[in-house]
DSSP file (Angstrom, degrees, kcal/mol; ACC not computed):
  #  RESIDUE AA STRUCTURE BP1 BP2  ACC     N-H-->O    O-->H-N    N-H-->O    O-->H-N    TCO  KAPPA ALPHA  PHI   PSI    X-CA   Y-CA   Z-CA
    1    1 A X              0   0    0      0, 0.0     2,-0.3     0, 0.0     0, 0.0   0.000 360.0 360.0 360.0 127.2    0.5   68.2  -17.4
    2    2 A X        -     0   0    0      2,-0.0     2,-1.0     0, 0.0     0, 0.0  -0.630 360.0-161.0 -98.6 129.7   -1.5   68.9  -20.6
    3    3 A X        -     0   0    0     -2,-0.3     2,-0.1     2,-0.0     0, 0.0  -0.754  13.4-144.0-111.2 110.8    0.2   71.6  -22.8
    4    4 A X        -     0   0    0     -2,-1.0     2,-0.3     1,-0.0    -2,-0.0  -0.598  18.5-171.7 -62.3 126.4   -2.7   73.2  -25.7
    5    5 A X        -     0   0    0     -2,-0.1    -2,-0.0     2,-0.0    -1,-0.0  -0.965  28.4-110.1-123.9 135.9   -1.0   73.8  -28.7
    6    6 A X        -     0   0    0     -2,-0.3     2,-0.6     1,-0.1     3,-0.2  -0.081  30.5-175.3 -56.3 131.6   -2.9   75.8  -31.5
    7    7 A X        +     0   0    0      1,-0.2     3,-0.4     2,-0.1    -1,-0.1  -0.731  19.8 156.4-143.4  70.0   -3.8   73.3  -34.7
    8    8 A X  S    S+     0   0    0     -2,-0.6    -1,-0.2     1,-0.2    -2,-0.0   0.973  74.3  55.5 -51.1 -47.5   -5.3   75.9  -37.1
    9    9 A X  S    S-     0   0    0     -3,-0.2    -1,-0.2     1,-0.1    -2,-0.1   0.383 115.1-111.4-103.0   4.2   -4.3   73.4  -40.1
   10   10 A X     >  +     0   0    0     -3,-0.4     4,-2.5     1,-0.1    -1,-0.1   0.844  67.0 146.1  89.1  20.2   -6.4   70.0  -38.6
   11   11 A X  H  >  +     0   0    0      2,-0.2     4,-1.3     3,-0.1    -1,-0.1   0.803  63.4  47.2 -61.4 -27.4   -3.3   68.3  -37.9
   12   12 A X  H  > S+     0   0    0      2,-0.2     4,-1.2     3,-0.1     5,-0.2   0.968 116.7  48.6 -81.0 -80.4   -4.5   66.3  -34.7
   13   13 A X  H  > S+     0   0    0      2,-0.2     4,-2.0     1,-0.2    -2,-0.2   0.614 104.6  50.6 -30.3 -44.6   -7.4   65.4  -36.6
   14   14 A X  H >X S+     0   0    0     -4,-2.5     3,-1.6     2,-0.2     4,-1.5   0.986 110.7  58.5 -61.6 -71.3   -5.8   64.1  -39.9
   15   15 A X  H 3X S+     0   0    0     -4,-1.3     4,-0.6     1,-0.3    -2,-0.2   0.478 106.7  49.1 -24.6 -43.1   -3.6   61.9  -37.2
   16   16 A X  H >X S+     0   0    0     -4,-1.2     4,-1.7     2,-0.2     3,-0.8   0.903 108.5  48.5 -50.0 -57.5   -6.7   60.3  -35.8
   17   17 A X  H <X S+     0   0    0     -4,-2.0     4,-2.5    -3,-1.6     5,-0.4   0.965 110.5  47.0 -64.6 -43.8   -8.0   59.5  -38.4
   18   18 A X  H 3X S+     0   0    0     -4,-1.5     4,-1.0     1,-0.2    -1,-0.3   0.822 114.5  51.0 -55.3 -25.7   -4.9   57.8  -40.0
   19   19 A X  H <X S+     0   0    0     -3,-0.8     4,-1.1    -4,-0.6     3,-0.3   0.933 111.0  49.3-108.6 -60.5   -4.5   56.0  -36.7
   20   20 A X  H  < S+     0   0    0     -4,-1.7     4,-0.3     2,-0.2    -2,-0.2   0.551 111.9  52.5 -19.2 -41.4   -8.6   54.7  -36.8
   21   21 A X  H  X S+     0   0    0     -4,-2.5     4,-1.7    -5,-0.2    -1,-0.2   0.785 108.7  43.2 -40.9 -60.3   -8.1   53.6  -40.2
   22   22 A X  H  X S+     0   0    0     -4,-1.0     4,-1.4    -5,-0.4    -2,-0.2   0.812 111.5  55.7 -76.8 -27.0   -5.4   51.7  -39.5
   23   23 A X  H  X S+     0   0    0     -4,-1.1     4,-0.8     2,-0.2    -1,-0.2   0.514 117.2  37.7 -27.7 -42.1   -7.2   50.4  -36.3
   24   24 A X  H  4 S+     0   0    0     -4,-0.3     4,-0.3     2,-0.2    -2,-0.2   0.865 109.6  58.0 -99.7 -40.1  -10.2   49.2  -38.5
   25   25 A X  H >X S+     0   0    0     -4,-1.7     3,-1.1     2,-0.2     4,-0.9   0.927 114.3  44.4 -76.4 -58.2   -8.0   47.9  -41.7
   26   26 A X  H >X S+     0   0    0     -4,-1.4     4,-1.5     1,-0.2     3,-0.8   0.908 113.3  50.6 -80.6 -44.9   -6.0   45.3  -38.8
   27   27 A X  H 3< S+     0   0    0     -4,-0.8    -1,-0.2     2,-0.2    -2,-0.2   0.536 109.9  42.3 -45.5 -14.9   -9.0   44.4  -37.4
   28   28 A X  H <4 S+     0   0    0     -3,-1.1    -1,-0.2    -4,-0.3    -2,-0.2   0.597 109.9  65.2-112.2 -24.6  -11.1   43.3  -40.8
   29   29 A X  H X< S+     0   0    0     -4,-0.9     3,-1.7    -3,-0.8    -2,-0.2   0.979  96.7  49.8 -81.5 -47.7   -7.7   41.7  -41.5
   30   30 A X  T 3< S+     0   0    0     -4,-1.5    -1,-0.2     1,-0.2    -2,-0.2   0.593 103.3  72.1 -45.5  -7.2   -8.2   39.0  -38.1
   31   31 A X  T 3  S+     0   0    0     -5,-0.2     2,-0.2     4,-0.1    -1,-0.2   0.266  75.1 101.9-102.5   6.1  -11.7   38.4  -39.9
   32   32 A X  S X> S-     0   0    0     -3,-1.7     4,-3.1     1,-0.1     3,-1.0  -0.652  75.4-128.6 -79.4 162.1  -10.3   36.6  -42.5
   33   33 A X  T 34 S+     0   0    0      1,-0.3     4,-0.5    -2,-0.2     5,-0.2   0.404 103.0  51.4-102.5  28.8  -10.6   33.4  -42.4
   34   34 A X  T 34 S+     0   0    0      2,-0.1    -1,-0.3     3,-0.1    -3,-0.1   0.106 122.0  39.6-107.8  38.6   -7.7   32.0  -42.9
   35   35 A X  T <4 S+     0   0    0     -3,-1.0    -2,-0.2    -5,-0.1     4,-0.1   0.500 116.2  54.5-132.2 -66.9   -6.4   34.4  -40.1
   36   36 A X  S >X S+     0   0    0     -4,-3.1     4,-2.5     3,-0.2     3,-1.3   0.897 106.8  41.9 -52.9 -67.8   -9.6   34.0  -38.0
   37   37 A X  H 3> S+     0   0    0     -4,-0.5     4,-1.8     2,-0.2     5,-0.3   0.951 115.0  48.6 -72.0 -47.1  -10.0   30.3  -37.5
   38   38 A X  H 3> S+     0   0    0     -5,-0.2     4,-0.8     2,-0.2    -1,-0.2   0.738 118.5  50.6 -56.7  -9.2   -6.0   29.3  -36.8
   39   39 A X  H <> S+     0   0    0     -3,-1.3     4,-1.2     2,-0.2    -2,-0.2   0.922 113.6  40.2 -93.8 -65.3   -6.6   32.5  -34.2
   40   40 A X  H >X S+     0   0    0     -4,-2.5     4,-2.9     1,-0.2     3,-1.7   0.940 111.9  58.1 -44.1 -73.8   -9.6   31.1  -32.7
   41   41 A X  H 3X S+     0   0    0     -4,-1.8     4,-2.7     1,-0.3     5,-0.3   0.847 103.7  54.4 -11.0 -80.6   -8.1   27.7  -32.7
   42   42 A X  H 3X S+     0   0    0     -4,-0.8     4,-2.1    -5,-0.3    -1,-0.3   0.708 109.6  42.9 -26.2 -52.3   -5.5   28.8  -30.8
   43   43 A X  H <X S+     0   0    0     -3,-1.7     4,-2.1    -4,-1.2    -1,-0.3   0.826 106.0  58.4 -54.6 -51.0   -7.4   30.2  -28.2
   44   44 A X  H  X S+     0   0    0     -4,-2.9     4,-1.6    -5,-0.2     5,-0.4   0.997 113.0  41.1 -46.7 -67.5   -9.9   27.6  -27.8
   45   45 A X  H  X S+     0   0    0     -4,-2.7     4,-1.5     1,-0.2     5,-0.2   0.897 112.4  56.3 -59.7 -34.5   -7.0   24.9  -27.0
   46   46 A X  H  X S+     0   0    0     -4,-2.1     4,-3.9    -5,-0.3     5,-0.3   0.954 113.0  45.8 -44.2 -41.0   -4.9   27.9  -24.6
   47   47 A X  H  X S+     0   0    0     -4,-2.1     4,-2.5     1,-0.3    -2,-0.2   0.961 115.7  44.4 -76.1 -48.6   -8.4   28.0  -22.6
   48   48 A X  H  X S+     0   0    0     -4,-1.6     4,-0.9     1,-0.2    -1,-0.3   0.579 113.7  48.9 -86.8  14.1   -8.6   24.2  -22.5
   49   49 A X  H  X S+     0   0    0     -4,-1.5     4,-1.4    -5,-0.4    -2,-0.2   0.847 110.4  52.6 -86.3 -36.8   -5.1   23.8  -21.6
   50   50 A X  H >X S+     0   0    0     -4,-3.9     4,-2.1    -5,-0.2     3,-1.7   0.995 108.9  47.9 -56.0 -53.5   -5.7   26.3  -19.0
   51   51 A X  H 3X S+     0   0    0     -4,-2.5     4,-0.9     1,-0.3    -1,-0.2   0.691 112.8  49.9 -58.8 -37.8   -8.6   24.4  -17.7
   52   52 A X  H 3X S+     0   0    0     -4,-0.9     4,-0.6     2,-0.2    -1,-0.3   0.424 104.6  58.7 -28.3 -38.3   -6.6   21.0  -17.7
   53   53 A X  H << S+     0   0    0     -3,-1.7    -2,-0.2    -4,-1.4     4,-0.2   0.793 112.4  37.2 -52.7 -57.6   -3.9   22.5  -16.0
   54   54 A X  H  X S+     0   0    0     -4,-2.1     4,-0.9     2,-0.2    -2,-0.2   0.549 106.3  63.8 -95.8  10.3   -6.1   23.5  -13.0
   55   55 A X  H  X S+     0   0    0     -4,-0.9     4,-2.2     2,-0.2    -3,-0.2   0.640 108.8  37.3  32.8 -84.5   -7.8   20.9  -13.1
   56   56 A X  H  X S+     0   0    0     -4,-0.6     4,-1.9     2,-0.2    -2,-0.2   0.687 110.2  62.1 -34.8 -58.1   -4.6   18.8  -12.3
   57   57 A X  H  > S+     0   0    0     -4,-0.2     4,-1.3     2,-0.2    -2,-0.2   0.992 109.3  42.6 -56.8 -46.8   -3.4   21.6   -9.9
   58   58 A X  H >< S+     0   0    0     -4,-0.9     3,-3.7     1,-0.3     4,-0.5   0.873 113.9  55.1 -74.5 -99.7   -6.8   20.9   -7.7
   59   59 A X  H >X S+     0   0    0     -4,-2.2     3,-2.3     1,-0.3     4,-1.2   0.352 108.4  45.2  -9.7 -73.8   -6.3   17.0   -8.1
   60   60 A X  H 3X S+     0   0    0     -4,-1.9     4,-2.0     1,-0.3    -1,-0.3   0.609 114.9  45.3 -61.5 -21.1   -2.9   17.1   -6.8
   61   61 A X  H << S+     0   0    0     -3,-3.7    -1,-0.3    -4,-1.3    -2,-0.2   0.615 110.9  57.7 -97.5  -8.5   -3.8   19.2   -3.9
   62   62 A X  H X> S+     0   0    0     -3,-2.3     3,-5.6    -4,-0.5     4,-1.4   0.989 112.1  39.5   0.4-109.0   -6.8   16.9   -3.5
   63   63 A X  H 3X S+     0   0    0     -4,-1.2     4,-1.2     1,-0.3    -2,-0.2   0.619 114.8  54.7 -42.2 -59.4   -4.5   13.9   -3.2
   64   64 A X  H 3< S+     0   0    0     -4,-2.0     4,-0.5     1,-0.2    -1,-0.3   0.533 113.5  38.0 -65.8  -8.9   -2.1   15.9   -1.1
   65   65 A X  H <> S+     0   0    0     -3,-5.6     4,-7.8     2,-0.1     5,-0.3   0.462 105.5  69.4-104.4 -23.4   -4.8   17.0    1.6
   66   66 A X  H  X S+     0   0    0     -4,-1.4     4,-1.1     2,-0.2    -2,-0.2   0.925 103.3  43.3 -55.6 -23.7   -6.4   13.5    1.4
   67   67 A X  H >X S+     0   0    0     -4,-1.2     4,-2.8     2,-0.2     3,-0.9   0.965 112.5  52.6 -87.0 -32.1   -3.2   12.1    3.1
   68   68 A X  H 3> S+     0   0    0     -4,-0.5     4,-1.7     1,-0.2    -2,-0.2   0.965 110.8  50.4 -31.3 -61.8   -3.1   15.1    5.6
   69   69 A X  H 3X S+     0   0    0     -4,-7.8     4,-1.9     1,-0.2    -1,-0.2   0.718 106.8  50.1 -80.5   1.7   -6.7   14.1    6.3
   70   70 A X  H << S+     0   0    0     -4,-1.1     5,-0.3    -3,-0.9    -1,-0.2   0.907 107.4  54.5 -81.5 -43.2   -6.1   10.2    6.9
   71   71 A X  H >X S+     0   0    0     -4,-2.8     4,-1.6     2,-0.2     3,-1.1   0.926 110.4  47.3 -30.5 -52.8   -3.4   11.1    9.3
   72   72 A X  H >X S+     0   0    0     -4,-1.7     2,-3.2     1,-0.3     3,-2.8   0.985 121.5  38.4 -79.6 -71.9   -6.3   13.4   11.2
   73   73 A X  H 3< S+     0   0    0     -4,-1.9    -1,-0.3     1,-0.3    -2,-0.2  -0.054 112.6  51.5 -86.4  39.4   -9.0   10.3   11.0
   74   74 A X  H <4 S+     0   0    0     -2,-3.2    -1,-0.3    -3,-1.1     4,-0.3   0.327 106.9  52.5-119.3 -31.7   -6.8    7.9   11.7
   75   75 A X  H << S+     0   0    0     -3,-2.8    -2,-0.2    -4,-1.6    -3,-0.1   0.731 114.1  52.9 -64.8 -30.8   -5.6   10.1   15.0
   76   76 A X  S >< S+     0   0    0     -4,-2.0     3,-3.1     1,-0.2    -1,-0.2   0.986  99.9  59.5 -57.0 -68.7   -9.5   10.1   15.7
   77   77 A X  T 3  S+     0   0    0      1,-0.3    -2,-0.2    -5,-0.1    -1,-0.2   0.474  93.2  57.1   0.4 -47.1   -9.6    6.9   15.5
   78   78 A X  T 3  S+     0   0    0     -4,-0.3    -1,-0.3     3,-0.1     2,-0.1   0.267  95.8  95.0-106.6   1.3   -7.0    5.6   18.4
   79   79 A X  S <  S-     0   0    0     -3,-3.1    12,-0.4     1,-0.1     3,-0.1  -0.529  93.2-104.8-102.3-163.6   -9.1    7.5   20.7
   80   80 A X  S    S+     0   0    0      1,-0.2    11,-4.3    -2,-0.1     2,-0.3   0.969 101.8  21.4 -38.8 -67.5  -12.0    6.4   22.8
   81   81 A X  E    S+A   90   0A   0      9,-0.2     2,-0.3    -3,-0.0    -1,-0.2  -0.869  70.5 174.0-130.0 134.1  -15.4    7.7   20.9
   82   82 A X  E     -A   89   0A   0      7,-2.4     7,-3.6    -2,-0.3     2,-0.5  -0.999  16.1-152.0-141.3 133.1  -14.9    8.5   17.0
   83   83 A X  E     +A   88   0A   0     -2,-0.3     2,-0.3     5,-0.2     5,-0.2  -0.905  16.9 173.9-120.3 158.3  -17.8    9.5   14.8
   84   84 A X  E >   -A   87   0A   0      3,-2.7     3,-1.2    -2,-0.5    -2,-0.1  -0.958  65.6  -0.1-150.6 139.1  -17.8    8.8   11.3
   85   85 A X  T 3  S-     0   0    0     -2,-0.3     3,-0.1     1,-0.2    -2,-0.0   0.833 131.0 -53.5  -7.6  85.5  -20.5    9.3    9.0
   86   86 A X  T 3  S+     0   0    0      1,-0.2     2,-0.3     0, 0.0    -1,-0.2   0.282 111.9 115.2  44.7  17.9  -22.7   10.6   11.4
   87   87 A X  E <   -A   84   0A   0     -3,-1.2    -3,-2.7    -5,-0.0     2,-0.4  -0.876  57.5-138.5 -77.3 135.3  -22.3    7.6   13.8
   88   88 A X  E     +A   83   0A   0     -2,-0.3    -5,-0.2    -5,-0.2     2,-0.1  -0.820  29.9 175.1 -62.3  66.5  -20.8    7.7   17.3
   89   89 A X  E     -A   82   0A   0     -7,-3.6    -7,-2.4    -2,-0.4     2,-0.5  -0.442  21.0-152.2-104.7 156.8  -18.5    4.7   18.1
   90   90 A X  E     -A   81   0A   0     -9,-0.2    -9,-0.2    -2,-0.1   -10,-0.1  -0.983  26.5-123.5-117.8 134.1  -16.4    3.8   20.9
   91   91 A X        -     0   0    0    -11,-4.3   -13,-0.0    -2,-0.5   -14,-0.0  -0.205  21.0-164.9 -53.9 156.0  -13.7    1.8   20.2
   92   92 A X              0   0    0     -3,-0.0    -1,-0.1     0, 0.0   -12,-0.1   0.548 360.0 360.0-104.4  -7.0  -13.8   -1.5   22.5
   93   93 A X              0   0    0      0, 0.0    -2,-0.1     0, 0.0     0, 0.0   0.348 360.0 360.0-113.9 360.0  -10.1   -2.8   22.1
């Protein structure tokens, strides 16, 4: 619910502005550089920590489906006719 209240004297306005000001004055202040680059820095390594991280995750769930899938080809295996890379064999023993 919006209420209007009358702002003969530019009160809203002065508030903006002070608030834009201050907006632009903290901004100009991350663009120093000795502000900027330890900021950047930061970032950079979060992003390759992230990336390293999943990275890692994916490995381990790799490595954790790889044994799932030797169980499955191994269960192929013990039967008659097993193909593996795109040959048909039948076991003889």
């Amino acid at each position: 619910m919006a209420v209007p209240i009358p702002d003969p004297v530019g009160l809203a306005a002065d508030l903006n502005g002070i608030r834009t000001s201050r907006d632009r004055r903290d901004k100009e202040a991350l663009l120093a550089l000795d502000v900027a680059w330890p900021l950047m820095t930061n970032q950079l390594l979060s992003g390759l920590k992230g990336c390293f991280e999943g990275a890692a995750m994916a490995g381990t769930r790799a490595i954790a489906g790889e044994s799932t899938a030797k169980k499955r080809r191994d269960e192929v295996k013990n039967t008659a006719y097993y193909r593996e890379g795109g040959y048909t064999w039948r076991r003889t023993t």
